[in-house]
Backbone atoms as SQL, in Angstrom:
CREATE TABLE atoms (id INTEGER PRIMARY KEY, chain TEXT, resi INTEGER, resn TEXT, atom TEXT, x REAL, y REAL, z REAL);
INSERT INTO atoms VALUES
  (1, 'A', 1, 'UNK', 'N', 19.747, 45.980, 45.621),
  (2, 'A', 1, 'UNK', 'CA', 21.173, 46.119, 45.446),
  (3, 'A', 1, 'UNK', 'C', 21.489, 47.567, 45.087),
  (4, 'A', 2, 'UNK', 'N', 22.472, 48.262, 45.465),
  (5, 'A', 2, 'UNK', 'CA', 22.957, 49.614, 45.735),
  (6, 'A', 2, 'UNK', 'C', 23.057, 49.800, 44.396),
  (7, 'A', 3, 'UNK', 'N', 24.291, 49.428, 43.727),
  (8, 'A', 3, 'UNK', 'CA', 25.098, 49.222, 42.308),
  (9, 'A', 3, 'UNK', 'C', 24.138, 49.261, 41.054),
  (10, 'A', 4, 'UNK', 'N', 23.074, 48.575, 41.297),
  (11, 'A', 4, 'UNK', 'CA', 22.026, 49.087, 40.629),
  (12, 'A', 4, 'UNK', 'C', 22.247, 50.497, 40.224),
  (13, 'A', 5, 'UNK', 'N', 21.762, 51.139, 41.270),
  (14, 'A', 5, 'UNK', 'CA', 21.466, 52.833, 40.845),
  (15, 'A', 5, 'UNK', 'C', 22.658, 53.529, 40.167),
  (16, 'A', 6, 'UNK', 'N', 24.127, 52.689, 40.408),
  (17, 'A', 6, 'UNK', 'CA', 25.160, 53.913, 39.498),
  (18, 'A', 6, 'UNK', 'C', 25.347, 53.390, 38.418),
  (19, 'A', 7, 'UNK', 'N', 24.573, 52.258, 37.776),
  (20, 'A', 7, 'UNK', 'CA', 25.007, 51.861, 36.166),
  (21, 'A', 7, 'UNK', 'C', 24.004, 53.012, 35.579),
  (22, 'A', 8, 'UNK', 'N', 24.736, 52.700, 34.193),
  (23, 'A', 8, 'UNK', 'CA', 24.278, 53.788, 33.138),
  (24, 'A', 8, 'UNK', 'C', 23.561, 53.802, 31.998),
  (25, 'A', 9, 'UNK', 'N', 21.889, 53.789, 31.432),
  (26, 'A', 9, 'UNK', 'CA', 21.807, 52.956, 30.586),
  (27, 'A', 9, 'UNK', 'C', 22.141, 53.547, 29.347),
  (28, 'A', 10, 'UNK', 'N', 21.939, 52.613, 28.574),
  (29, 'A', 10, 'UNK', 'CA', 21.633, 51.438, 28.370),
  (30, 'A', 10, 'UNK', 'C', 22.317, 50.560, 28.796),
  (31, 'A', 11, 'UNK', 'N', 21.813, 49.173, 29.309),
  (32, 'A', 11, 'UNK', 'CA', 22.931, 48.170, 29.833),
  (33, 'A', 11, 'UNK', 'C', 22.350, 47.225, 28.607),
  (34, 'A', 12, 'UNK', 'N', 23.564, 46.446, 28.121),
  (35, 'A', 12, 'UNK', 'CA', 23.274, 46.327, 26.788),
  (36, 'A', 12, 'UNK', 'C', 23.337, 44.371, 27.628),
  (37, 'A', 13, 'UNK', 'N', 22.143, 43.644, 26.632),
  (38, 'A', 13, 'UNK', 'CA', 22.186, 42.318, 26.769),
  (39, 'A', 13, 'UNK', 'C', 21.909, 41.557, 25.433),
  (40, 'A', 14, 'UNK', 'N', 21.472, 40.133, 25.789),
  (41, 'A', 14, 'UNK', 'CA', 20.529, 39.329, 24.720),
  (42, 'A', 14, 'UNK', 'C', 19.582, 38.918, 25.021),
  (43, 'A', 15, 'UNK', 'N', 18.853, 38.455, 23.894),
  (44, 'A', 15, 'UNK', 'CA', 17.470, 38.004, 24.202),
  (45, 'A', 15, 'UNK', 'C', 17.379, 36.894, 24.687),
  (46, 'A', 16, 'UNK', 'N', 18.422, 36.086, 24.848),
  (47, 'A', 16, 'UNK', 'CA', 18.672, 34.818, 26.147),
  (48, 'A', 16, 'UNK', 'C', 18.122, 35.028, 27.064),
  (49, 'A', 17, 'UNK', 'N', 19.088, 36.075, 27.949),
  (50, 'A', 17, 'UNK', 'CA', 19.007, 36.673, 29.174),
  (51, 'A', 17, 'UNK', 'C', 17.817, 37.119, 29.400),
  (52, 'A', 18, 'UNK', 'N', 17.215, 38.248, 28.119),
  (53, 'A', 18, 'UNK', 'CA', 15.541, 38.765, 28.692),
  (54, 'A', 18, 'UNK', 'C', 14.665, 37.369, 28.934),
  (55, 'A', 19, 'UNK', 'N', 15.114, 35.955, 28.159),
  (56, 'A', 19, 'UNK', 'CA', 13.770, 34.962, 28.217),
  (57, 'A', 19, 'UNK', 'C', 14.274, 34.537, 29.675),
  (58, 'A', 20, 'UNK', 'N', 15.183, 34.578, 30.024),
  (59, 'A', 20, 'UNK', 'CA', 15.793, 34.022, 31.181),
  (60, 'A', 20, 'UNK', 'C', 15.000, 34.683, 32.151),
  (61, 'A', 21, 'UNK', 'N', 15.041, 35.968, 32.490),
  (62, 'A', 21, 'UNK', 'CA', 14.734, 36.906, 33.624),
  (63, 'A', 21, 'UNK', 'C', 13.636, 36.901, 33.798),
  (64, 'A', 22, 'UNK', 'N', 12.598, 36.846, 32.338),
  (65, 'A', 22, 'UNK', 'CA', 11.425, 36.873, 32.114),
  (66, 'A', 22, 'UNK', 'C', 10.744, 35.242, 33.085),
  (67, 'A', 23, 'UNK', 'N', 11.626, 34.197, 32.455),
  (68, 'A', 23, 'UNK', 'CA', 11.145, 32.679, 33.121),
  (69, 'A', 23, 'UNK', 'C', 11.509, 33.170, 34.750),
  (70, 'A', 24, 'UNK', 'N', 12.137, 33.697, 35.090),
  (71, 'A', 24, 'UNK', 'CA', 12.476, 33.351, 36.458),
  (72, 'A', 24, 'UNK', 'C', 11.828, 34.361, 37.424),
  (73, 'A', 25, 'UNK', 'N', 11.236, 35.718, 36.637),
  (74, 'A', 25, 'UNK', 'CA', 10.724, 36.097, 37.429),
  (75, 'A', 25, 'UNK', 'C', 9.166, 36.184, 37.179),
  (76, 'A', 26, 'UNK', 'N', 8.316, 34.841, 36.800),
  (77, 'A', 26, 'UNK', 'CA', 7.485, 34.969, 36.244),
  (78, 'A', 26, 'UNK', 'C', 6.057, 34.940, 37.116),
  (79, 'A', 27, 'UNK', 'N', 6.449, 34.191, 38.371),
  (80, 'A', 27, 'UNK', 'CA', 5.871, 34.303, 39.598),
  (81, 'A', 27, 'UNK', 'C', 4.871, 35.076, 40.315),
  (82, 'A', 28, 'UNK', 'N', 6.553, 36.347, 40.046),
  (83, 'A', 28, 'UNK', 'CA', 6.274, 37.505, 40.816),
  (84, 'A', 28, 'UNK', 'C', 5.146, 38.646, 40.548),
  (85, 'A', 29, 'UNK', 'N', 4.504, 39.220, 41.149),
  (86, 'A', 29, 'UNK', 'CA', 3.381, 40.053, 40.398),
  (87, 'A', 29, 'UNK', 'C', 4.526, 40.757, 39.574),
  (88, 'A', 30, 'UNK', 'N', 3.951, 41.142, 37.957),
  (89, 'A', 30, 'UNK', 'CA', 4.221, 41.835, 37.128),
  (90, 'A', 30, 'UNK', 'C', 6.089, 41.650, 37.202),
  (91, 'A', 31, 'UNK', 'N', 6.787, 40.395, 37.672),
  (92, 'A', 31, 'UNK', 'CA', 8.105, 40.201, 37.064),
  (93, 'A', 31, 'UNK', 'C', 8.348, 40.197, 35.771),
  (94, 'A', 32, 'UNK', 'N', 7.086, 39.102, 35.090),
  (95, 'A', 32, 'UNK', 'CA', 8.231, 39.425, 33.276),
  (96, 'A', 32, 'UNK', 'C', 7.623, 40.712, 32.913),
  (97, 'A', 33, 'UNK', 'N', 6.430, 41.404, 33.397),
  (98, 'A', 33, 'UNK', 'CA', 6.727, 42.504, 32.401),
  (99, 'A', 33, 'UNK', 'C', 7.319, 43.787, 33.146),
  (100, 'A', 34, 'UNK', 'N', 7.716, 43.759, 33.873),
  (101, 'A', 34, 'UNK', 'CA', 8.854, 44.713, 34.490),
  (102, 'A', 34, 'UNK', 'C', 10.189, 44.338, 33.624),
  (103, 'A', 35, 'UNK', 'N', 10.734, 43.027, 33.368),
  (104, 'A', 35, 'UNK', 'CA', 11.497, 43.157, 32.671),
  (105, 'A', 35, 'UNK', 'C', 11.634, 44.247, 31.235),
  (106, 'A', 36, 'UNK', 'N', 10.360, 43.568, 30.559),
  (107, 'A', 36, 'UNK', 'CA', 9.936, 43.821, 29.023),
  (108, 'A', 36, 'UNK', 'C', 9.885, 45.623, 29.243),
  (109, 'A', 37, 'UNK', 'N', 9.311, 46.163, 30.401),
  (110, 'A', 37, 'UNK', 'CA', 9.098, 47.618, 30.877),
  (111, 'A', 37, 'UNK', 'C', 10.762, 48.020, 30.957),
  (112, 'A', 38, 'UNK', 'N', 11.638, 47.574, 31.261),
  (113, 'A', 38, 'UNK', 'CA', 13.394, 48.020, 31.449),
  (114, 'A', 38, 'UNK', 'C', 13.060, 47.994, 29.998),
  (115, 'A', 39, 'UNK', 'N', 13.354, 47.482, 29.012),
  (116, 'A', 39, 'UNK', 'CA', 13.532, 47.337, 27.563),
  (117, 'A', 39, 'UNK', 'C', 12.580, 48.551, 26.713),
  (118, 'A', 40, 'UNK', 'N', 11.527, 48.485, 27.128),
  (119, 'A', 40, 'UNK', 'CA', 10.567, 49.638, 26.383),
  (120, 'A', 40, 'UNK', 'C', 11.288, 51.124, 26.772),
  (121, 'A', 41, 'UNK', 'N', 11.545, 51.296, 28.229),
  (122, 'A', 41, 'UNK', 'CA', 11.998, 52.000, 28.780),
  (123, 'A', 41, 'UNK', 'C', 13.552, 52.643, 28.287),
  (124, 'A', 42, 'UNK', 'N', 14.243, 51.879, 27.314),
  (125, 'A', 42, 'UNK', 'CA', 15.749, 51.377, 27.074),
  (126, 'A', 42, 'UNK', 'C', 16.524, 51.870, 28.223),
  (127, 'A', 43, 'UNK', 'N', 16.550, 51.505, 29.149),
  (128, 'A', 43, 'UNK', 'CA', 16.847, 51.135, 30.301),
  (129, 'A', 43, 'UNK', 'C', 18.197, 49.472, 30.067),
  (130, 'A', 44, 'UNK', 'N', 17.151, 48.831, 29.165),
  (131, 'A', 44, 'UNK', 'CA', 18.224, 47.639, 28.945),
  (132, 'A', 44, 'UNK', 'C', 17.821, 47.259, 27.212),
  (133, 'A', 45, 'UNK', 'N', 18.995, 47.158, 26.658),
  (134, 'A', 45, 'UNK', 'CA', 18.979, 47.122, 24.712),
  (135, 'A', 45, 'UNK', 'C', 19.538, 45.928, 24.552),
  (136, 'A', 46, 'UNK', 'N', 18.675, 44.930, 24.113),
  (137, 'A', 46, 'UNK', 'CA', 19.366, 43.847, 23.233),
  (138, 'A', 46, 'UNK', 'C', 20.776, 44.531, 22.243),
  (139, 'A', 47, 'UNK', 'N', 21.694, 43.998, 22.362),
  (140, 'A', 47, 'UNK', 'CA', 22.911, 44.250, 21.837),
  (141, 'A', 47, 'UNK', 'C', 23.329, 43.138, 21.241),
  (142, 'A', 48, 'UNK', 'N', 23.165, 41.740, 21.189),
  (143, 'A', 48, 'UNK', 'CA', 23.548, 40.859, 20.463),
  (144, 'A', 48, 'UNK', 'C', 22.710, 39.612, 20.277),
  (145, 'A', 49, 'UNK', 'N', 22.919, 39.395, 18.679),
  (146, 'A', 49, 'UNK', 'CA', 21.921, 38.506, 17.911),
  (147, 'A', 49, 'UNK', 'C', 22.624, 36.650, 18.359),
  (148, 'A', 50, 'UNK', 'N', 22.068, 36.054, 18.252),
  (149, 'A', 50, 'UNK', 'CA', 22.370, 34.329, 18.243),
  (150, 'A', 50, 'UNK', 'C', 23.222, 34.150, 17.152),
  (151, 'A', 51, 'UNK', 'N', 22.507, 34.714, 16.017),
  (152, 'A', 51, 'UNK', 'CA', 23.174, 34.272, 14.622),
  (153, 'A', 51, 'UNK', 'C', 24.362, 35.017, 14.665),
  (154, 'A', 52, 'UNK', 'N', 24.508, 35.983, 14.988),
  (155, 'A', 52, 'UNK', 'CA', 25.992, 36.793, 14.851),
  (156, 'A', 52, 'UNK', 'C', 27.151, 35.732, 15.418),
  (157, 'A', 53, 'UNK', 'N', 26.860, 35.471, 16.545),
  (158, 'A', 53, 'UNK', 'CA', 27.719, 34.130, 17.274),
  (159, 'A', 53, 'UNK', 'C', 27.430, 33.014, 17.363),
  (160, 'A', 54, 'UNK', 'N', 27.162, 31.945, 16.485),
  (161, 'A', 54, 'UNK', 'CA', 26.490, 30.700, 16.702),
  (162, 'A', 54, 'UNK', 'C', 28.499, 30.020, 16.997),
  (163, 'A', 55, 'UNK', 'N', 28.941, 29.644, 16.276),
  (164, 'A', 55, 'UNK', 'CA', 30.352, 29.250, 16.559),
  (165, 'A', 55, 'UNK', 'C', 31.115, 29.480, 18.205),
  (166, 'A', 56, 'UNK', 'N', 30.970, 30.644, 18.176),
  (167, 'A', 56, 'UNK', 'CA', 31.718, 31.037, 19.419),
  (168, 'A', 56, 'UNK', 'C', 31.207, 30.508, 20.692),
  (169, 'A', 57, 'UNK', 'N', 29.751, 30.735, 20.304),
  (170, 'A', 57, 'UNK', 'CA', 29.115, 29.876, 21.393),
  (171, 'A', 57, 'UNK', 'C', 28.961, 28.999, 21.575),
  (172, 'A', 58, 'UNK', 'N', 29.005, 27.847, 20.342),
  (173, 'A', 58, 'UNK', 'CA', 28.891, 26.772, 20.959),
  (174, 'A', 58, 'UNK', 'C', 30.255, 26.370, 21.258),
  (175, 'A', 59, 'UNK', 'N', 31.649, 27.017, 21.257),
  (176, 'A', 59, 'UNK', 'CA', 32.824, 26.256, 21.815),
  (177, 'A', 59, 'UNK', 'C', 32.836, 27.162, 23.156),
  (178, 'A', 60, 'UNK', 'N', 31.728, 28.016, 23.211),
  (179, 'A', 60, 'UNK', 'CA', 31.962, 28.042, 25.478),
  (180, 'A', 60, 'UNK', 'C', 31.000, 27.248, 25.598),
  (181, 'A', 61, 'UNK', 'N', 29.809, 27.160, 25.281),
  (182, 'A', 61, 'UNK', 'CA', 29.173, 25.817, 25.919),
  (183, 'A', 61, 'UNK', 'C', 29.813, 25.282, 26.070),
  (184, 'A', 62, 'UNK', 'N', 30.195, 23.995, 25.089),
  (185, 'A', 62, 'UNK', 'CA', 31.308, 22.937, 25.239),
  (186, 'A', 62, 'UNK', 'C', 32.061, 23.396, 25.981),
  (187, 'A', 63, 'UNK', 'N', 33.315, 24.286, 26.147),
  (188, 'A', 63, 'UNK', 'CA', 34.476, 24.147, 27.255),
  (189, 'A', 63, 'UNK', 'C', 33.942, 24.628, 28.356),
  (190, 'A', 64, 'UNK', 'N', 32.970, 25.392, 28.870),
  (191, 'A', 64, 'UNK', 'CA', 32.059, 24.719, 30.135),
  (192, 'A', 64, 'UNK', 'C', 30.950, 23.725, 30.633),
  (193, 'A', 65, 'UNK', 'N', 31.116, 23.051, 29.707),
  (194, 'A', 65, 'UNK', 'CA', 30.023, 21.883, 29.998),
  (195, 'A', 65, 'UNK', 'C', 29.975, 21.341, 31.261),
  (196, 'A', 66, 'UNK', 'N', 30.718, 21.590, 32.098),
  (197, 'A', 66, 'UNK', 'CA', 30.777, 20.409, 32.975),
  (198, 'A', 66, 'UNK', 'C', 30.142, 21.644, 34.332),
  (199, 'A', 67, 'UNK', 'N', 30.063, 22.644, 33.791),
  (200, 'A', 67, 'UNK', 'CA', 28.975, 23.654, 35.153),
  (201, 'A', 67, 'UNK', 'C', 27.787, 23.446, 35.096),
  (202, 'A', 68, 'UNK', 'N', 27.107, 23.388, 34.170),
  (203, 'A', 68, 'UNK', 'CA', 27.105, 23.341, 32.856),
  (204, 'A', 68, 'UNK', 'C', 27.053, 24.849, 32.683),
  (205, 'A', 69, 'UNK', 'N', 27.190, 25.073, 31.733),
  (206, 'A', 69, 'UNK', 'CA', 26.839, 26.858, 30.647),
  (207, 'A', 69, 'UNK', 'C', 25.417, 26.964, 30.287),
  (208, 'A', 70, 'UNK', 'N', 24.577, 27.733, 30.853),
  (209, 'A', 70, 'UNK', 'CA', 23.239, 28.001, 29.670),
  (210, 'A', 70, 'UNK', 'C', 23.622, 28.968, 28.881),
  (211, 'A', 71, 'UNK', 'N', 22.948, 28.876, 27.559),
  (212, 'A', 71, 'UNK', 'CA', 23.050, 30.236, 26.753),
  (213, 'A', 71, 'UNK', 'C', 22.986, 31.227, 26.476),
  (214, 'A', 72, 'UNK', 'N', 21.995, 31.762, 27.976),
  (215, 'A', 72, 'UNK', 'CA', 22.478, 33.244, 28.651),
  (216, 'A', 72, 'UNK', 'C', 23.721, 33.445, 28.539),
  (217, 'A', 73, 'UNK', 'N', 23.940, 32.311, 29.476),
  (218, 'A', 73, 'UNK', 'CA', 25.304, 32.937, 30.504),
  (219, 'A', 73, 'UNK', 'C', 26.854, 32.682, 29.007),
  (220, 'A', 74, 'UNK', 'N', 26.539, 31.577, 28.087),
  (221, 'A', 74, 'UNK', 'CA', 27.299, 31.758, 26.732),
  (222, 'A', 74, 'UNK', 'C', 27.188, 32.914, 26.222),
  (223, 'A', 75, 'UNK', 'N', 26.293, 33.595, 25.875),
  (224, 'A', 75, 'UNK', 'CA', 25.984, 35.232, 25.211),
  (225, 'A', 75, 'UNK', 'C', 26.630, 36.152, 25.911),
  (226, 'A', 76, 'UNK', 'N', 26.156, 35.716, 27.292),
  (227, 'A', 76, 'UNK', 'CA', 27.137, 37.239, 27.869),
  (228, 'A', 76, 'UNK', 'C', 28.743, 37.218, 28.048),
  (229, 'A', 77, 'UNK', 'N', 28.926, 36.085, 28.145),
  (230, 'A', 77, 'UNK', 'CA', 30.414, 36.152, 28.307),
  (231, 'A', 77, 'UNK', 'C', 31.032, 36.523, 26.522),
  (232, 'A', 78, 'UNK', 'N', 30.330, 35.642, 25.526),
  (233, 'A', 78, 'UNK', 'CA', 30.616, 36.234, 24.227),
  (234, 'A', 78, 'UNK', 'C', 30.629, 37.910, 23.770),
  (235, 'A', 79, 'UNK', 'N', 29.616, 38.538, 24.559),
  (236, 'A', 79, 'UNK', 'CA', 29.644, 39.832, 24.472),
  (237, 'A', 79, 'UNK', 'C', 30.538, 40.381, 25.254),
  (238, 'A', 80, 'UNK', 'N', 31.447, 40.042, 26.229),
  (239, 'A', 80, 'UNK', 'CA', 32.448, 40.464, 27.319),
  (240, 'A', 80, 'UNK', 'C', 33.506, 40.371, 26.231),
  (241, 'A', 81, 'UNK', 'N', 33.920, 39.295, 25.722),
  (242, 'A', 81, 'UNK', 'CA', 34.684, 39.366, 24.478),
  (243, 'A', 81, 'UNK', 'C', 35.102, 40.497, 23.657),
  (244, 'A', 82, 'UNK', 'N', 33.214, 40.309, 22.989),
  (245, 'A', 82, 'UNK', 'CA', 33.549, 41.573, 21.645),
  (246, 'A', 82, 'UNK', 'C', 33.401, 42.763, 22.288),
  (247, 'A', 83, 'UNK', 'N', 33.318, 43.419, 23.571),
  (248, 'A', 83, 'UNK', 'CA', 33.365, 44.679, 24.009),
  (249, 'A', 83, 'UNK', 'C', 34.238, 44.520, 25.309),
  (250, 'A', 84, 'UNK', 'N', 35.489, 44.975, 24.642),
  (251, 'A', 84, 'UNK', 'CA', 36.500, 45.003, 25.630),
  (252, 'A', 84, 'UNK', 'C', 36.315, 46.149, 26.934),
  (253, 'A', 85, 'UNK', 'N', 36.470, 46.113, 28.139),
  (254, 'A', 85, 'UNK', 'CA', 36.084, 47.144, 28.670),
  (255, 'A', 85, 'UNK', 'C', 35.050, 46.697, 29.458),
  (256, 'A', 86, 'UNK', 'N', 34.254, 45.839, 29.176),
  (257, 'A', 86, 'UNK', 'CA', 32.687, 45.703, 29.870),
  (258, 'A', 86, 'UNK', 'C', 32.707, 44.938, 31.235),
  (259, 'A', 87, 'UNK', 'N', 31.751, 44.938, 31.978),
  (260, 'A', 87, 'UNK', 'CA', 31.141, 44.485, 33.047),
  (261, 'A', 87, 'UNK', 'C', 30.277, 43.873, 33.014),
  (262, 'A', 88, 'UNK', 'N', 30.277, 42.534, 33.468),
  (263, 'A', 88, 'UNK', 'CA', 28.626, 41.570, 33.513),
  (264, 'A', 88, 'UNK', 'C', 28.150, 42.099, 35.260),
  (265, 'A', 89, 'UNK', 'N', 26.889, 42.832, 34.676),
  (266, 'A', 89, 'UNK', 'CA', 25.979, 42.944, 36.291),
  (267, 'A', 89, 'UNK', 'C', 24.707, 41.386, 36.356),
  (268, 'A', 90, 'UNK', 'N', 25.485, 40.611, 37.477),
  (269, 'A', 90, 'UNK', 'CA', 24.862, 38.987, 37.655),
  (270, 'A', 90, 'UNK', 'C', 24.547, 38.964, 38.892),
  (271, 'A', 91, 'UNK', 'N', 23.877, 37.883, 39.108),
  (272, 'A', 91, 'UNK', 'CA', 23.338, 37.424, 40.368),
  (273, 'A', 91, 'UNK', 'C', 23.920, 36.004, 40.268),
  (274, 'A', 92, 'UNK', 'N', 24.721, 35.354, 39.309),
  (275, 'A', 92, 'UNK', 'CA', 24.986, 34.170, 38.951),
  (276, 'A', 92, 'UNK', 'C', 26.380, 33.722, 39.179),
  (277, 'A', 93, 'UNK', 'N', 26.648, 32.688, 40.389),
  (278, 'A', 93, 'UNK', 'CA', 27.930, 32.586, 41.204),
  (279, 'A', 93, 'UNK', 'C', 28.629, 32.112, 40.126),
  (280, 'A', 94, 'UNK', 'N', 28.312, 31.126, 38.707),
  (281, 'A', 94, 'UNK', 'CA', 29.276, 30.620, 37.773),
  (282, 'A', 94, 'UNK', 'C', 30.017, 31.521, 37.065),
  (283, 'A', 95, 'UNK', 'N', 29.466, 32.494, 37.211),
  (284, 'A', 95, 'UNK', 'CA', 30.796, 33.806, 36.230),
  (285, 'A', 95, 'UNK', 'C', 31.875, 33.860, 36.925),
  (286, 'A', 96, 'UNK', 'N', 32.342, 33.514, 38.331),
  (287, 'A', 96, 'UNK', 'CA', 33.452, 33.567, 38.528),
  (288, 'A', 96, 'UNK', 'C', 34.156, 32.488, 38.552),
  (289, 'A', 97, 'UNK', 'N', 33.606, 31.355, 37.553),
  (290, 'A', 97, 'UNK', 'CA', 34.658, 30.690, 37.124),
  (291, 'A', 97, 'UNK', 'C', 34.760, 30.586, 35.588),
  (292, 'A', 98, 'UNK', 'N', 33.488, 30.954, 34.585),
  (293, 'A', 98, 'UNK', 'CA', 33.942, 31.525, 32.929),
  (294, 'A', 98, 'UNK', 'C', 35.293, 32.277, 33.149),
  (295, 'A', 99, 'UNK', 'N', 35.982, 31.970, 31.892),
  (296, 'A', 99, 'UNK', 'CA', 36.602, 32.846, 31.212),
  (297, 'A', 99, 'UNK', 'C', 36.551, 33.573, 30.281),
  (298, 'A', 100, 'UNK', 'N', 36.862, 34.722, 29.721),
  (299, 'A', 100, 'UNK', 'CA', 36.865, 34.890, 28.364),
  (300, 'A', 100, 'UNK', 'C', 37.799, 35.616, 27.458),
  (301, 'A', 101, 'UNK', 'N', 38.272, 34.879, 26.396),
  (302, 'A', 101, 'UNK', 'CA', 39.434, 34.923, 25.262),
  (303, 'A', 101, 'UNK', 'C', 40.251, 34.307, 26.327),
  (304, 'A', 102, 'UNK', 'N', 39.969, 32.631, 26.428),
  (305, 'A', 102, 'UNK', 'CA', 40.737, 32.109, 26.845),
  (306, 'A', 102, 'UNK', 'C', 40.698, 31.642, 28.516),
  (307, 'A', 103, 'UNK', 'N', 41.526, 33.058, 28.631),
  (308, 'A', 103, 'UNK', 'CA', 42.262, 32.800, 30.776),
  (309, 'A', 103, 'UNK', 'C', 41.459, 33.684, 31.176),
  (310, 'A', 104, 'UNK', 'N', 40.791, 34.854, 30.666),
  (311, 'A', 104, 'UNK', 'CA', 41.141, 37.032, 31.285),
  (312, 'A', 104, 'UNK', 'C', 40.003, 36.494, 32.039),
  (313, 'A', 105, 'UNK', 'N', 40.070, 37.114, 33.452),
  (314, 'A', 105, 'UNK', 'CA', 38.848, 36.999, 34.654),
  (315, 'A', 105, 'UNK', 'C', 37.532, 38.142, 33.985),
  (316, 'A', 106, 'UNK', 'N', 36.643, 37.753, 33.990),
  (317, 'A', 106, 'UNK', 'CA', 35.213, 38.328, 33.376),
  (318, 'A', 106, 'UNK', 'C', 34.806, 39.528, 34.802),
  (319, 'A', 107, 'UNK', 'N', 35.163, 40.471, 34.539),
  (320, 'A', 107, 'UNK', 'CA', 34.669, 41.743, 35.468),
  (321, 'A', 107, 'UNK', 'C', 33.400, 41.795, 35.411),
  (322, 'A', 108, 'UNK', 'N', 33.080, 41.781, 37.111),
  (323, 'A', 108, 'UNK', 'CA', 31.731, 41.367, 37.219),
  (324, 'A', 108, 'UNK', 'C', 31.041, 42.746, 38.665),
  (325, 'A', 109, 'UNK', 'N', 29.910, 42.525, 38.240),
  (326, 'A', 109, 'UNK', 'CA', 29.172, 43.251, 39.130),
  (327, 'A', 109, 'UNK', 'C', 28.051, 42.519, 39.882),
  (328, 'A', 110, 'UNK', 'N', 27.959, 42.285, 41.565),
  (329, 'A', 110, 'UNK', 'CA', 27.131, 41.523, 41.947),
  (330, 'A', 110, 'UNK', 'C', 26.760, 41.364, 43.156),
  (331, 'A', 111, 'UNK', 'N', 26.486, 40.581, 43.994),
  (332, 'A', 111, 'UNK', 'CA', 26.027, 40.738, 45.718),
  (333, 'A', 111, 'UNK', 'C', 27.607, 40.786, 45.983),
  (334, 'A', 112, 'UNK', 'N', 28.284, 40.038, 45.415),
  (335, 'A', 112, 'UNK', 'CA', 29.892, 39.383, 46.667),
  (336, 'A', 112, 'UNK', 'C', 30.772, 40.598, 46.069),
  (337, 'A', 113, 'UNK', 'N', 30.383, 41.406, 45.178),
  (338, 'A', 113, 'UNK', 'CA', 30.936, 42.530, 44.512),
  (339, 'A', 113, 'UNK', 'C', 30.841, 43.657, 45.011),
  (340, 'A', 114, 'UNK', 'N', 29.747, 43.728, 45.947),
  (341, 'A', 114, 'UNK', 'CA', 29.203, 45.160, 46.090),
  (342, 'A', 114, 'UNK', 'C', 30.258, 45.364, 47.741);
């Protein structure tokens, strides 16, 4: 993907998302630790704790339950929240139906984006 190359790091996440990327690309020669290598690299910075948001998250779980929500995809939209301004870079077609604070469309970066 192009879009890749003009973000800027740090691209800030959670440690959801790294176990996420890590499970999914675990396959691949050296996928999870290419991830863990972006992070050493700070290339990509954990930016938000579980405990900081346990509340918030569990009322987007719940009001997306029915996609369902994993707790990646709860964290990042919680962090779209507390950093007004931001961009989720996804590969994940359900962000364009999250919301967050409410209605506001979650600015996204992605294949149908590029």
């Amino acid at each position: 993907m192009q879009r890749w190359g003009e973000l800027k790091p740090p691209l800030h996440t959670c440690e959801s998302v790294v176990a996420e990327a890590c499970y999914l690309l675990r396959q691949l020669p050296a996928g999870s630790t290419s991830v863990l290598e972006l992070l050493g690299r700070l290339v990509v910075a954990v930016s938000f704790t579980l405990q900081d948001g346990i509340q918030p998250l569990k009322q987007l779980i719940n009001r997306f339950a029915n996609i369902p929500m994993s707790l990646a995809d709860a964290c990042l939209v919680r962090m779209s929240e507390l950093h007004s301004g931001s961009t989720i870079f996804t590969l994940d077609r359900d962000f364009k139906l999250y919301r967050k604070n409410g209605r506001q469309v979650i600015p996204l970066i992605g294949p149908e984006q590029s």
